[in-house]
Structures are given as C-alpha cells and as structure tokens.
N, C-alpha and C positions, 0 to 999 in steps of 0.2 A: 140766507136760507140754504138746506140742504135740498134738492130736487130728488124724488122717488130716482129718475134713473140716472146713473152715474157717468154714463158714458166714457168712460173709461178716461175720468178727469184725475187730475193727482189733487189728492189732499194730503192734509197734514194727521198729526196723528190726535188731535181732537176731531177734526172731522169725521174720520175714518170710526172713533170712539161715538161720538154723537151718531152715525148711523149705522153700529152696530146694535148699539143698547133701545134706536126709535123703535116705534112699535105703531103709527100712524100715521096716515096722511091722507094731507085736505088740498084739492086745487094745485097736486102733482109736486108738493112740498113736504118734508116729511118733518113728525114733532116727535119727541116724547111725552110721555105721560109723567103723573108725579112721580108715581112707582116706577119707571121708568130711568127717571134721573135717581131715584135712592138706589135701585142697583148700581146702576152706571160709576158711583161712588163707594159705595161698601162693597161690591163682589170684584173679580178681577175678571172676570164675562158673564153674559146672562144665564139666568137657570136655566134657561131654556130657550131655541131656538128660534130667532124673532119673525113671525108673517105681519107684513105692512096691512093692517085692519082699514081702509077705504071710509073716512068719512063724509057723510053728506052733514048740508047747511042746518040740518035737523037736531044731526046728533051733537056738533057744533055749541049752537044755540041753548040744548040742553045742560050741557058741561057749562058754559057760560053763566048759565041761568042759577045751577047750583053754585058757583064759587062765594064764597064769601067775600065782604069785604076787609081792608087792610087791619081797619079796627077789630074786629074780630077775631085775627089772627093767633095761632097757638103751636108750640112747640110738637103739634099734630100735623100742623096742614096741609104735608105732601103725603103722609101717609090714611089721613080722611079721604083727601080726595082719589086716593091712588088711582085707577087706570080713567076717571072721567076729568081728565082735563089733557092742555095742551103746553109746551114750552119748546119754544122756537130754539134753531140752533146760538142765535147771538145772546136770548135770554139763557142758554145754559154756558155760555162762556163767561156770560154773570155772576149767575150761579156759583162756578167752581171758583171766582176770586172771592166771592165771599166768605167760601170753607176755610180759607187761607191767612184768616184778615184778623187781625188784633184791634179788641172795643177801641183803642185809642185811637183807631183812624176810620172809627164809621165817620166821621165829621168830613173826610176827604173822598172818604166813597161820594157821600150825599152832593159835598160843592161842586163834583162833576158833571151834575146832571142839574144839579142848580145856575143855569146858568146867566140868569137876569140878577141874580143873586138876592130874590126876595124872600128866599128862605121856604122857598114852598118849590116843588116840583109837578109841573105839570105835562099833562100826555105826552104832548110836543115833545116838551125838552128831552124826557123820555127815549122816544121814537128817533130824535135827531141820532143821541149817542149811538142807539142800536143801527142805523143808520152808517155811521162813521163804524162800528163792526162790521157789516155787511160790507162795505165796500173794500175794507183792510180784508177781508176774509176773499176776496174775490182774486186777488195777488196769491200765485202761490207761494213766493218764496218766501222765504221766512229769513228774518236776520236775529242776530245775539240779542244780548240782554249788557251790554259792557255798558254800559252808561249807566251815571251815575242817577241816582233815585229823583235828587230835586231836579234833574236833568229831563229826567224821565215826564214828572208832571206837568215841570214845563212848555213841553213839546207837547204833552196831551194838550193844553188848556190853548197853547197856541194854534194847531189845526182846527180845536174845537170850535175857536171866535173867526178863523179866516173861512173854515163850509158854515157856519149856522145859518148867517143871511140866504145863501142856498139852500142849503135843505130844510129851512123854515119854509120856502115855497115849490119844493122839489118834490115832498112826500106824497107817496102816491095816497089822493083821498080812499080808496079802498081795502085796505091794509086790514089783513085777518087779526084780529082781536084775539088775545090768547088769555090763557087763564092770568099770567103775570101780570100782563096789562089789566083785566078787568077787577085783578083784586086790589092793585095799586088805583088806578082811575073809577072805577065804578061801572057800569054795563053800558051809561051813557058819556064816560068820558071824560065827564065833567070834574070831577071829583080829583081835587089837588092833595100832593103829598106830603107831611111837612116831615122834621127830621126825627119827631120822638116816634112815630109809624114806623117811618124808615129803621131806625137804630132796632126797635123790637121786632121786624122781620127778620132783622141781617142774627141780631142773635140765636131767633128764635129756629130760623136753619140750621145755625151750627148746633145747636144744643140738638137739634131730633136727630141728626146723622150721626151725632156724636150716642145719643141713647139707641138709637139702633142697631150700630155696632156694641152696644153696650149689653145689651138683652139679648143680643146673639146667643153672648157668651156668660150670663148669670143665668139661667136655666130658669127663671123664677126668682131666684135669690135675691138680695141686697146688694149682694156682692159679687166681684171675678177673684179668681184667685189668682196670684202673682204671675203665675205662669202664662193661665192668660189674657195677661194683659203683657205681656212679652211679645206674646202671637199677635198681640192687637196691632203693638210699636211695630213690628218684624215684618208683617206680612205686605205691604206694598212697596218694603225699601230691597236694593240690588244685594241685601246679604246674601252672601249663599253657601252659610252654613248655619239657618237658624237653631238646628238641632244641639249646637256646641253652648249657645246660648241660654236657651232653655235648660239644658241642662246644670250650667249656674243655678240657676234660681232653686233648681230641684234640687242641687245639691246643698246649698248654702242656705235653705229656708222650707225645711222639711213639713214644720208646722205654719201657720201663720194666719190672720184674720181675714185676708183678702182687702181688697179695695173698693171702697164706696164710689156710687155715681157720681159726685159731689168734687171728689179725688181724683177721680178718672176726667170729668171736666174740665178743673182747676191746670191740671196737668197739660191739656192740650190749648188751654187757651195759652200756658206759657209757651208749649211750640209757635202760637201763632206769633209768638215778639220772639223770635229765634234771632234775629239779626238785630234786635237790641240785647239782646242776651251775651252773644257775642259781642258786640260792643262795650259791655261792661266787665265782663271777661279780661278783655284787651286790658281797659282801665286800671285793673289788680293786677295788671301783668300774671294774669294764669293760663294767657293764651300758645305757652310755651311749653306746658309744663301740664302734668299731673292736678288734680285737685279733688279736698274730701268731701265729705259731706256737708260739711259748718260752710265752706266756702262758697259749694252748690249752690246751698238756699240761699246764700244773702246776695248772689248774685243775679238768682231770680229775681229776689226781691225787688235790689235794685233796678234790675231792666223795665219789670213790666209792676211791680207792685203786688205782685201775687205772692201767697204765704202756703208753698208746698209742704204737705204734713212731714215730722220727723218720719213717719212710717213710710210714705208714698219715696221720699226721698232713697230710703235704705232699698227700699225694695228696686229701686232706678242703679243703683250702684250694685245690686247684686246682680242684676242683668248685663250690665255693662263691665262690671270688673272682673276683665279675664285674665288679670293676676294675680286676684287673693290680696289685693295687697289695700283694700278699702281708698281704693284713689279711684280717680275716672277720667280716662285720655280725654280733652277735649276736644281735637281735632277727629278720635272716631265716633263721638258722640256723637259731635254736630253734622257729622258728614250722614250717619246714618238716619238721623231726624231730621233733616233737609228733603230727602229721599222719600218718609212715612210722611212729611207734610203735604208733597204734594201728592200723595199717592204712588208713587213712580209714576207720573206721569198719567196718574190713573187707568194703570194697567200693564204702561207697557215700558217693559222694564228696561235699562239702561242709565246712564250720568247723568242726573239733571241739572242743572246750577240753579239753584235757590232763587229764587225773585221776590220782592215785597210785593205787598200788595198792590201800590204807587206804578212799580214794574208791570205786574200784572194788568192793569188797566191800561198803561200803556201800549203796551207790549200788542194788547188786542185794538187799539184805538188808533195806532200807527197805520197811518195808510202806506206806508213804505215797503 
C-alpha cells in the first residue's frame, strides 16, 4: 500500500507514479480510481492537479455496491466506472503487466495465482500474491532484470510455494476490499475465478486503453491518419526528435486512407510478442542487417501469428525509413518500440530494458 503521508520515504518510480495520478484515500491508504489509472497510462501527467478526496465506509460500500461482476465485464469497464471505485497500489502494478502481455501467455498470468492448481482462482490465492507485492514493494532497492525469463518464473513460483503456508494464515482478516477484488470475487468473496473470465478481463483492458488512445486521436472518425499514429508510437518513447519523423510520413504519404481500429490493435498486440519477434528476426539472420517490407510481415507472422495489413505495414516503414531507401534498421526499430511498450516507463523518460511479461511478474514478485 501507498500511505496518504510520505514522510519523506524513497520510492521507486511507480510509486512515486501511482501517487501522483491517486486521487483517494480510505484508512490513511491512498487508491486510485478507474479514471485514475486510464490517465496514469494514456497522459504523461494528470490533467489536472490531484486533491486526495477523504473516503468514508459509506462511500466505500457504495462504489463496491455498484461494481459489476467479472462475467459482465466489457472493454468499458474502467471507463463506466470512472471516478466510483478503488484500485490499490499492488493491484495497479498488475494492471501495468497486463498492458504489456501477449494472449499467448494469459495461461502463465493465470498459473500464478493458481496456485493449488485447480484451475480456478480464489480470494486467497489472490490476496497471497498481492501479498508477496506488498512486501517486495516495502524493499527499496531495486535490482536489474539480467536473468533469464524461464529463470525469472522460476524463482516466482519458488518464493510463491516456500511464503504460501504463511501468508495462507498471516493475512490480515480485515483487508479493504477494492473494486478489483470485488469484481474478480463477488461482494461476498466467495466467488471463484476460472481462466476464460480471466483471459476476457486481461483482453478486455488492453483493448479499452488501446481504444482510448485511439478516439483521442480519430475525432469521431473510423480512422487516425498515418501521422497520427506516428504520434501514437512516438509519444512515450526517449526519441527526441519526433518532428523529423513525422515528417516522413507527411512527406512520403501526402494522401492516404488512414488506419482502422482493428489495425491500430492488431499492430500493438504484435508489440506485445516483441521479444519473439526478435527472436525470429535472429532465425532469418536479419538481426544484422536492414529489412523490407515482405520480410517485416512474415516475421511477424512467424513470431506471434498475427497478419499486419499490406497497408499498416507501409505506412510503419514510412515512419521509420529515414533513408528513402524502403528498408527498416532493426536494431532502431526495436529499440524505439521497447520504449512505447512500456510507456517510457510510464512517463518518465529515460533507457528502459525491455522485460517480458514472465519478467515483469517477477520483477514485482521478488522479495529481494
């Protein structure tokens, strides 16, 4: 948890992010709201100046009272509920791994928190992981990411079985109930999670952050135009001369149809397999070298299965080909969409090193 006062503790730079963008607090703890966390992701600060709003067990219990449950869920449901609910700092460290996460491993999101292995997720198991955040979060220091991925799970699933016996009897019976929790468990609790819930919440996030950056910038329309969706790719990574960029596109695509929601999706789910992209890359030996557009796709293909349009495709190489020459460096491709994946850091700009998701769960699961 983040406490209203800070007392002039060091945090990290999610922290320091998670309580800039909160905007409430209950029992001297601070949350955000759903709207809350959709800024904290799509803006690079808040619109506006945040006052910590002071809830009582009232106001609480009412936001609880509205939440839906998981089956009901809709590529809506942080922006329904926007400012009437709650989401703790461990549940928004969740959150941000799953902006990051390629469908082919919601299966390993899910077995982390599965951990009797009956194929269903309950409070508990829940609450243990968040759990195992909280107390990695209570460490300030922070170490790398060099280890390798299967290395990385390993080590999760290994702390996870040597505290569970503990924290299966250590959690405090009082524990404020958030929106997260009450739409995965139900107002009483009770209510187990399996993994096709699971799988359509973990989408159904990325899909509305991804439509809301999306409507930003189509005014109404169908469609962004090439440009901006340059600004889209550009705006959270360390370039710092997007101006030269853009002006590609405007130079080399004076007319053009724009790009569809559909397109603008497709496209970011293949950022999220970036580091099998790159792996397949290696395989063609084109990780040395230049490569066109025939090449691009099929190595999309290959990595994640995904089928980028002829058009989406050109319109990625006029962005990127800053030498006329219809090829595309892959070394500053990949460096600059390593950058927009994770946001810069979600805000704050500087080198990030790329983490998988595997990583990312780790990374925050390490009690080290």
């Amino acid at each position: 948890m983040i406490p209203a006062a800070d007392e002039g503790m060091a945090m990290s730079a999610h922290e320091q992010r998670f309580r800039w963008f909160s905007s409430v607090e209950y029992e001297g703890q601070l949350y955000m709201t759903p709207l809350d966390f959709i800024e904290s992701v799509t803006t690079s600060e808040p619109k506006k100046k945040k006052f910590w709003r002071s809830l009582i067990k009232e106001d609480l219990d009412k936001f609880l009272s509205d939440t839906p449950p998981v089956w009901k869920g809709s590529s809506r449901l942080f922006r329904n509920l926007h400012d009437r609910g709650i989401i703790s700092y461990t549940e928004y460290l969740f959150l941000l791994c799953i902006l990051t996460k390629p469908h082919a491993g919601f299966r390993i999101a899910f077995n982390m928190f599965d951990a009797d292995g009956n194929e269903k997720v309950d409070k508990r198991e829940f609450m243990v992981l968040e759990e195992i955040f909280r107390k990695k979060n209570e460490k300030k220091e922070r170490r790398g990411d060099s280890e390798s991925s299967s290395q990385l799970v390993r080590d999760a699933f290994k702390r996870q079985s040597l505290n569970l016996f503990l924290l299966r009897h250590s959690l405090h019976k009082n524990i404020t109930d958030t929106t997260l929790l009450v739409h995965f468990f139900g107002k009483k609790g009770k209510t187990e999670l399996n993994f096709e819930d699971f799988y359509r919440f973990m989408d159904n996030l990325q899909t509305e952050m991804l439509e809301i950056e999306f409507l930003a910038y189509s005014k109404g329309m169908v469609t962004i135009s090439a440009e901006d969706f340059a600004r889209i790719l550009l705006r959270f990574t360390t370039v710092d001369h997007i101006s030269s960029y853009l002006e590609n596109v405007r130079r080399s695509m004076p007319d053009e149809k724009g790009i569809t929601f559909e397109e603008f999706r497709t496209f970011f789910q293949f950022l999220n397999n970036l580091e099998d992209f790159t792996i397949a890359l290696q395989m063609y030996n084109f990780a040395s070298r230049s490569i066109g557009q025939d090449e691009f796709a099929r190595a999309v293909y290959v990595a994640t299965g995904l089928k980028l349009s002829r058009h989406l495709v050109d319109i990625v190489f006029r962005i990127f080909d800053v030498d006329l020459d219809d090829q595309l460096s892959y070394k500053e491709f990949t460096g600059i969409m390593r950058g927009r994946l994770h946001r810069g850091s979600w805000g704050y700009r500087g080198e990030e090193k790329f983490i998988s998701f595997k990583a990312c769960l780790k990374k925050e699961l390490s009690g080290k």
